[in-house]
C-alpha positions in Angstrom: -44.9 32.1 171.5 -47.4 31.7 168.6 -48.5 28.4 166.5 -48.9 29.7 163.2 -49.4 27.5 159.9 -48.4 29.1 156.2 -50.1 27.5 153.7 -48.5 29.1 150.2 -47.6 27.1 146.8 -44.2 29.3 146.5 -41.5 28.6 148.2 -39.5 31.9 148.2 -42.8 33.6 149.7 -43.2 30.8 152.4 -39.5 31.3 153.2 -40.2 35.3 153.2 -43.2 35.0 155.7 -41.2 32.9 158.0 -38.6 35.4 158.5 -41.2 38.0 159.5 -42.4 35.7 161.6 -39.2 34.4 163.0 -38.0 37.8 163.2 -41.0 39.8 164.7 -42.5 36.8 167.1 -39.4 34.9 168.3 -39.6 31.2 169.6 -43.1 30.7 167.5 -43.8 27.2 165.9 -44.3 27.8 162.0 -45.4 25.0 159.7 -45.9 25.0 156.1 -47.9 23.4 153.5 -48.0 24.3 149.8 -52.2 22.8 149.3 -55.3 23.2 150.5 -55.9 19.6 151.3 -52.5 19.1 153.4 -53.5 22.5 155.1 -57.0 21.2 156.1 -55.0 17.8 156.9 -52.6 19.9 159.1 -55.8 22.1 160.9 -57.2 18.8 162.2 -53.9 17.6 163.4 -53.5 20.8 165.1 -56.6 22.6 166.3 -54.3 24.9 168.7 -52.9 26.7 165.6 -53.0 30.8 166.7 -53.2 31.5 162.6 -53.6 30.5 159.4 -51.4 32.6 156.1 -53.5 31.6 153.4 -52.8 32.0 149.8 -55.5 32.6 147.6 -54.6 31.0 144.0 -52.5 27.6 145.7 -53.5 24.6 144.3 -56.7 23.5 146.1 -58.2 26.8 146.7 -60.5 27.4 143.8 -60.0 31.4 145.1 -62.3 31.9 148.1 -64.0 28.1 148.0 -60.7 27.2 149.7 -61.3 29.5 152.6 -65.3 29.0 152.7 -63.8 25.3 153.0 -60.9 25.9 155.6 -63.6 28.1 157.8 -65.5 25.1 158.0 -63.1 23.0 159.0 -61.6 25.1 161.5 -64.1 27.6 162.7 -61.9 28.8 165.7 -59.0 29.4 163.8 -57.8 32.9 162.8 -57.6 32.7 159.2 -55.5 35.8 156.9 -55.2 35.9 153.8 -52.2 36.8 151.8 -52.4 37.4 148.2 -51.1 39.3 145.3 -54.7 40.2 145.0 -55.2 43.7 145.1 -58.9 43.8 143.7 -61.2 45.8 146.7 -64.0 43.1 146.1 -61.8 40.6 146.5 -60.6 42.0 149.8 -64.4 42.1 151.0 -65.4 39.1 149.7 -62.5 37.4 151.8 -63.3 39.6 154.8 -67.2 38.2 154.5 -66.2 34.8 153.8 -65.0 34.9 157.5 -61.1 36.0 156.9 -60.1 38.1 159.9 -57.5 39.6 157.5 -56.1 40.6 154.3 -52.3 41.0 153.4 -50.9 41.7 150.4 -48.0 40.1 148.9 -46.4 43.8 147.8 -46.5 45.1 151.5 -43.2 46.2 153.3 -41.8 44.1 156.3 -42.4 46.2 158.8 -46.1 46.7 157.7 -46.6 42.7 157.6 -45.3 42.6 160.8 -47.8 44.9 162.3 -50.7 43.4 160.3 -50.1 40.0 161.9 -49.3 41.0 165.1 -53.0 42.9 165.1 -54.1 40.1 163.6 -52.8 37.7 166.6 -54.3 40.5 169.3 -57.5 39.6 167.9 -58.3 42.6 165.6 -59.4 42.7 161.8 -56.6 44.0 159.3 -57.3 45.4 156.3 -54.7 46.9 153.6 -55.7 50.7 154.0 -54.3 51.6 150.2 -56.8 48.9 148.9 -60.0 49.9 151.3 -59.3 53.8 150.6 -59.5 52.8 146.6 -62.7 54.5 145.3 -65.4 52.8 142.7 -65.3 53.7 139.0 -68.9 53.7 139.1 -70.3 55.8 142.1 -73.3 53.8 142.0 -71.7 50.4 142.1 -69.8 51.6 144.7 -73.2 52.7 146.7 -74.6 49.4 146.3 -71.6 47.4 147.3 -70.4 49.7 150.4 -72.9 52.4 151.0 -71.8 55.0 153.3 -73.7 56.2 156.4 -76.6 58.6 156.3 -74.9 62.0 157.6 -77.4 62.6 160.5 -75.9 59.3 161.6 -72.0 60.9 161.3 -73.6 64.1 162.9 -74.6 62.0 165.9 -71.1 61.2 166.8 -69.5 63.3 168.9 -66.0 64.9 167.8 -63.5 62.2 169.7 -65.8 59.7 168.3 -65.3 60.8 164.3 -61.6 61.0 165.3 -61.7 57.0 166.4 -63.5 56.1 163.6 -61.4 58.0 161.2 -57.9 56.0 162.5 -60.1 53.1 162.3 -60.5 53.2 158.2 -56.7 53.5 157.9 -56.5 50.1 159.9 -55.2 51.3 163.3 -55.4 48.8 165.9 -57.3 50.2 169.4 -53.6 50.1 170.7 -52.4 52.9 167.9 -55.2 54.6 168.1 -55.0 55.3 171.7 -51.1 56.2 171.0 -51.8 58.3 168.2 -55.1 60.4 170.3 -53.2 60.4 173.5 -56.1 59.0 175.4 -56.0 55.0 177.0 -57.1 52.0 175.3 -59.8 51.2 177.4 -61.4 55.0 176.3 -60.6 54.0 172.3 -62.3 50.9 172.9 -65.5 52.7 174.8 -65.2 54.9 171.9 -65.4 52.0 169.3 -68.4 50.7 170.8 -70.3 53.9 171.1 -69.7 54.5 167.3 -71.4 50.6 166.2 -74.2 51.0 168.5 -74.4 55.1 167.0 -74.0 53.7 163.2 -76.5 51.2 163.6 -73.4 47.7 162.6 -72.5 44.9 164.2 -69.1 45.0 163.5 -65.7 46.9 163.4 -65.3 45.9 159.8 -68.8 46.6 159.3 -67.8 50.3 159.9 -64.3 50.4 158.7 -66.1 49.4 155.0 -68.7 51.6 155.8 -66.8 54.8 156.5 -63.7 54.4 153.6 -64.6 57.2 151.5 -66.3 59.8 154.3 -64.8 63.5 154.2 -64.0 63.4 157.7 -62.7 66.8 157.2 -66.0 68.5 156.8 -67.5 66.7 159.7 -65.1 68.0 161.9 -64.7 71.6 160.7 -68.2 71.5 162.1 
């Protein structure tokens, strides 16, 4: 079904992340590498790889030079990481560096099952605990993720704030629609209303954007 490649120094994890995978996408082709160097040897062997379950701290990586160095590499494959890494920079950083995910090591099954299979329908995951986590310095926190102007948040219309809202606790377009009883193709009109409206290019752009907005108060309106 899927080509996926897990590059992780311990063997128990490895073993771990193959059973979700086994378990959750039957009949896909796992490999597994323990280095950045045999990863990047394995990416140019096989360039139809569906996604890459990078560790951060295997030997090789040099934390996110390994990734800067796999996304260059391999520019069209899906890269996640997975890391005991719970640090919200770190999260970003990886998410900037051109990641398309973050898992962490402590999740539940069932929840790195859904993060990968988002991942593999071509949406952005991000661990909502670790996005939701607020600054100890509120200006720090302004500076490295400011939050939209409210007459931007105003300009969205009720439906719209509702999206966005499932969007900051990681929902996929799929869940969303579930969750708001509307279709997908509505959530993802929706999704593209609120960039354009917010002024970002980007889902994740808005998803670290939006983390700490009241949504409460804009909706009571």
């Amino acid at each position: 079904m899927y080509k996926i490649l897990i590059a992780d120094d311990h063997p128990l994890f490895r073993e771990a992340i193959h059973n979700v995978i086994s378990d959750g996408f039957a009949g896909s082709d796992v490999m597994e590498t323990a280095d950045l160097d045999s990863a990047l040897a394995l990416t140019r062997e096989h360039d139809d790889l569906d996604l890459i379950l990078l560790d951060l701290n295997m030997p090789g990586m040099h934390g996110l030079n390994g990734l800067i160095n796999l996304r260059n590499e391999a520019p069209t494959i899906p890269v996640v990481i997975v890391s005991a890494e719970q640090d919200k920079q770190i999260v970003l950083q990886a998410i900037t560096y051109g990641a398309v995910g973050f898992i962490t090591k402590s999740s539940p099954r069932a929840q790195m099952t859904e993060a990968i299979q988002q991942i593999l329908n071509g949406n952005v995951y991000l661990p909502p605990d670790i996005i939701r986590t607020q600054k100890t310095s509120n200006t720090r926190r302004m500076h490295d993720n400011p939050a939209f102007a409210p007459e931007l948040l105003q300009a969205l219309t009720r439906k719209q704030l509702l999206v966005l809202e499932r969007m900051t606790k990681g929902e996929s377009n799929k869940q969303i629609a579930y969750t708001l009883e509307i279709a997908e193709t509505t959530v993802k009109a929706h999704v593209s209303a609120i960039l354009r409206k917010l002024n970002v290019h980007n889902r994740v752009q808005a998803i670290l954007s939006a983390g700490d907005i009241d949504f409460g108060s804009y909706l009571r309106r």
